[in-house]
N, C-alpha and C positions, 0 to 999 in steps of 0.2 A: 817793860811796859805791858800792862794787860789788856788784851785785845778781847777779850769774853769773858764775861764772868756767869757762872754756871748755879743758880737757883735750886736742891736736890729736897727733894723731901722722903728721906729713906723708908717710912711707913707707905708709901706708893705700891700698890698690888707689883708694879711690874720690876719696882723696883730691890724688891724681895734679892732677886738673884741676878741682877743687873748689875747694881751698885758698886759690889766690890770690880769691877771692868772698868766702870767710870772713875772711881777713886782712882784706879794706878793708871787710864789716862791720862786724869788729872794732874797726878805727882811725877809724870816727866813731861809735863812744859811748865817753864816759866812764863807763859803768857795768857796763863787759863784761872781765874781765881774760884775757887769752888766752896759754894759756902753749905752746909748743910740744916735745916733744922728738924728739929724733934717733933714739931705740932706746927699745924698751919697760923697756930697763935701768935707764933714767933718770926712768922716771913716780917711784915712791918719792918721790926729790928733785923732783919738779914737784909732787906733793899736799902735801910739807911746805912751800913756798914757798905754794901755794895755801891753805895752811892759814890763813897769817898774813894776807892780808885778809878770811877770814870771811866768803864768798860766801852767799848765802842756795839757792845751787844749786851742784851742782856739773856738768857738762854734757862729757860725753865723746862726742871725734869722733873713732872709728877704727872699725876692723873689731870682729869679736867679741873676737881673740887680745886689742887694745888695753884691750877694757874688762872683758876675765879679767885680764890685769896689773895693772890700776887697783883692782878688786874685791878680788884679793890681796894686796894692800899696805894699802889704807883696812880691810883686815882686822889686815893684823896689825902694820901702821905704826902703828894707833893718832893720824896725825896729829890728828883732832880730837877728840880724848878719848872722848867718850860720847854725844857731839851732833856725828854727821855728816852734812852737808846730805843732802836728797834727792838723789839721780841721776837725771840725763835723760841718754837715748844717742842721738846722732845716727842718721838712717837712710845711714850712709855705705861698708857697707861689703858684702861679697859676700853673705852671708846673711840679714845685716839680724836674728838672732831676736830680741836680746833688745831691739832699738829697735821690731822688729814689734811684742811683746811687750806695750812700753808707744805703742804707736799713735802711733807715729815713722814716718810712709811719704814717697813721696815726695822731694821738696826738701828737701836739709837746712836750706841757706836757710830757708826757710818754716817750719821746722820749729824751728830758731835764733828767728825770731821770736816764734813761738805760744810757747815756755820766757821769752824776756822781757816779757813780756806777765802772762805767769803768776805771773811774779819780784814784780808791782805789785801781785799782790792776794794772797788770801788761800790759802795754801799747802795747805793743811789739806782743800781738796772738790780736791784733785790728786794727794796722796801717797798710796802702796800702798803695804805691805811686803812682803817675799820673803825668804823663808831663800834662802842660797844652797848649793851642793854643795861639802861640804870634802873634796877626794881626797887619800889617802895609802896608802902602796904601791908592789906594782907596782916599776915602774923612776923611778918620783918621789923625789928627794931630796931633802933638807932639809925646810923646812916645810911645808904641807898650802897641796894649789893651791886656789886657790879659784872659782868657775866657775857657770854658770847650767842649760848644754845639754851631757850629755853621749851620743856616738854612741859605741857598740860593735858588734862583731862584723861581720858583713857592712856594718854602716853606715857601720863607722870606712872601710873598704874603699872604700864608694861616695864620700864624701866626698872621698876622697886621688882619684880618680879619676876626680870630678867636678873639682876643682882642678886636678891636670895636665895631664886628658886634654880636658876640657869647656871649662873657662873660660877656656884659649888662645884659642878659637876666634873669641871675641868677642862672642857671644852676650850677649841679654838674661839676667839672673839667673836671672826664673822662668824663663823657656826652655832654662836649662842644667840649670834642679833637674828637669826635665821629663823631659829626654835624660835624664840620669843615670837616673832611676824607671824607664823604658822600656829600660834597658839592664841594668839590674838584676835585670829580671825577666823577660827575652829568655833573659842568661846561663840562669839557674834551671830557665826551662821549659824549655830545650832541651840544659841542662848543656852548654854550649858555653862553649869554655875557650880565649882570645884575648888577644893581646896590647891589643887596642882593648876589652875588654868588661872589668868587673869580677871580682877574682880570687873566688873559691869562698870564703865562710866556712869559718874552723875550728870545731871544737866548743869550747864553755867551759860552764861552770856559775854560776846565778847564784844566789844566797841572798840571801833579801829576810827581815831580821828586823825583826819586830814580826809579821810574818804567815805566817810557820812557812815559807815556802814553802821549796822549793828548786827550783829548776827547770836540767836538764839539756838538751843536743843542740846542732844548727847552727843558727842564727838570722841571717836575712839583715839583720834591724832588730833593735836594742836600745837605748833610749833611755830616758837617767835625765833627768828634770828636774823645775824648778822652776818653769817659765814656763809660759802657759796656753794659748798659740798659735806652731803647729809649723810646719814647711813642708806647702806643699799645701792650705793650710786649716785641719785637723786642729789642735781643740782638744785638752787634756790634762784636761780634768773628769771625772773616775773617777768609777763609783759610790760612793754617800755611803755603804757599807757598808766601805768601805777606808780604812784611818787610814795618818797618817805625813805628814809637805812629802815627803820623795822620793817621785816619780811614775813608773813604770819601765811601757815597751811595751813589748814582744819579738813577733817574728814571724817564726815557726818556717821555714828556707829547705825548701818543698817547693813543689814547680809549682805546684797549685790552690790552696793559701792564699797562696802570693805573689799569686795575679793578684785572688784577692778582696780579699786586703788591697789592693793599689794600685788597686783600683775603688772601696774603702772610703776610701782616702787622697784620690782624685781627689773622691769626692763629699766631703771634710768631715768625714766619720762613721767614722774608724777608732781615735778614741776611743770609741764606743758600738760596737765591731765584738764580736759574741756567736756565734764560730764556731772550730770546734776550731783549734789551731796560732796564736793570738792571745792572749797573754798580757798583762793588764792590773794591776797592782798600785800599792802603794804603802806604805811604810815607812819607819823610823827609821834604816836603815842597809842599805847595799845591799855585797853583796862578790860579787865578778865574777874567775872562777877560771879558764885555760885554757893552756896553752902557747904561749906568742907570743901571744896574741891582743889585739889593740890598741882604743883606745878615743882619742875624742880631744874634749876638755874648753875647749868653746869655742876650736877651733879649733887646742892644746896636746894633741900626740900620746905617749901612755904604752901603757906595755903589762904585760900580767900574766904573771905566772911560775908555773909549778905551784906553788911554794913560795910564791912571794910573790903574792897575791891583790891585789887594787885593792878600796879599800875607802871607800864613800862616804857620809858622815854629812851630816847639814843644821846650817847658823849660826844664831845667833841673827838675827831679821828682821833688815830693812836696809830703809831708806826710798831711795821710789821715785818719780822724778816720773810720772806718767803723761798725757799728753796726749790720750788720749781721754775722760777721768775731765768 
């Protein structure tokens, strides 16, 4: 009987030199089905094959991009009707959120284990649920992507620039999310404008309905999400006075709120940050308006048009394994 069936997307940064470890875990049990594909084109046809042994898990080992492909398809594939296993995400790839998320750190090995483990007993003191963020818009075509963490405005920027410019390098993870932060906010204070430092945010606007807001300017940080644990620490627990699953920071680009916000990041506490140019909400529906200005949705880069806005609604929950539960 297969107790986990295991998701691998071998082109994964972590899964370079990972892989061959998971394969010959994989190949002495019989109760681990491991499917692999070659392109995230082809997960769809790897969850419908996965469907028909009826895993009591479903277990994805890629980067984030892997498991926004897998999330949008088990969305709108419908492979397992209306009873889809929990998800567990391997901690295997550059950013690691949403395996941080669910207290995936470390070895994935190890962490492969502690999910079969879990597979033996009773499911139910392990599983969370989470809406997830349904984008459409923008320059998205076709059907509504589906996703966990989305970074905009000066973020989408650091990100693309944390990846080509940082993560060549060879650096440890946190130590490249580190550089990038400190190079973020170098640019800012000193508006210093370089082929090696991060480009200037554009202006955009964002509209968060359920709670009237609207909120205007350049924002070096914008983050919609669903997850409870951010880089640097930084939870997403908003005051209990805010309704809505989308959870949106912004953090307005000017010198001295950059450097308090990333003193607020480094301690932990730039969820609970109560200082002007710090924007915290949260709502049913987020629409994010600017020219060119780009966003990129678990690691799936879009962008918004004056006409065409990016517009982001939350799913119905979706079961979660959590490993630190």
């Amino acid at each position: 009987m297969v107790c986990v069936a295991l998701l691998s997307n071998p082109r994964s940064t972590g899964n370079v030199a990972m892989l061959p470890r998971i394969r010959k875990f994989c190949a002495e049990r019989s109760d681990i089905f491991h499917y692999e594909v070659e392109d995230v084109s082809q997960v769809g046809e790897a969850l419908k094959t996965i469907a028909r042994v009826k895993p009591h898990i479903l277990v994805l080992n890629g980067g984030d991009g892997t498991v926004q492909a897998a999330m949008t398809e088990l969305h709108h594939g419908r492979h397992f009707a209306d009873s889809p296993p929990p998800v567990a995400v391997l901690p295997n790839g550059k950013t690691n959120l949403i395996a941080l998320d669910l207290g995936a750190e470390g070895d994935p090995i190890e962490a492969l284990e502690r999910i079969m483990e879990i597979a033996k007993t009773n499911l139910a003191d392990h599983i969370v649920r989470r809406e997830l963020i349904s984008l459409t818009g923008g320059d998205a075509k076709g059907r509504p992507v589906i996703g966990m963490f989305l970074g905009g405005a000066g973020l989408a920027d650091s990100i693309l620039y944390c990846r080509h410019k940082i993560y060549p390098l060879g650096l440890p993870n946190g130590f490249s999310h580190f550089i990038t932060a400190i190079a973020v906010v170098l640019s800012a204070l000193f508006n210093i404008r370089a082929r090696f430092l991060p480009p200037q945010a554009r202006p955009i606007s964002v509209q968060v309905v359920h709670q009237g807001e609207l909120i205007q300017g350049r924002f070096a940080l914008l983050m919609v999400t669903t997850l409870e644990r951010l880089l640097l620490r930084s939870q997403t627990n908003l005051t209990q006075t805010t309704t809505g699953p989308l959870k949106l920071m912004m953090v307005e680009q000017k010198p001295l709120i950059l450097l308090r916000a990333f003193w607020a990041g480094v301690m932990g506490r730039l969820d609970r940050a109560e200082f002007e140019g710090v924007h915290l909400s949260q709502g049913s529906e987020i629409r994010i308006e600017g020219d060119h200005s780009s966003v990129i949705l678990d690691g799936e880069l879009f962008e918004a048009q004056n006409e065409r806005p990016i517009v982001l609604t939350p799913t119905s929950p979706v079961p979660f394994l959590s490993l630190a539960a």
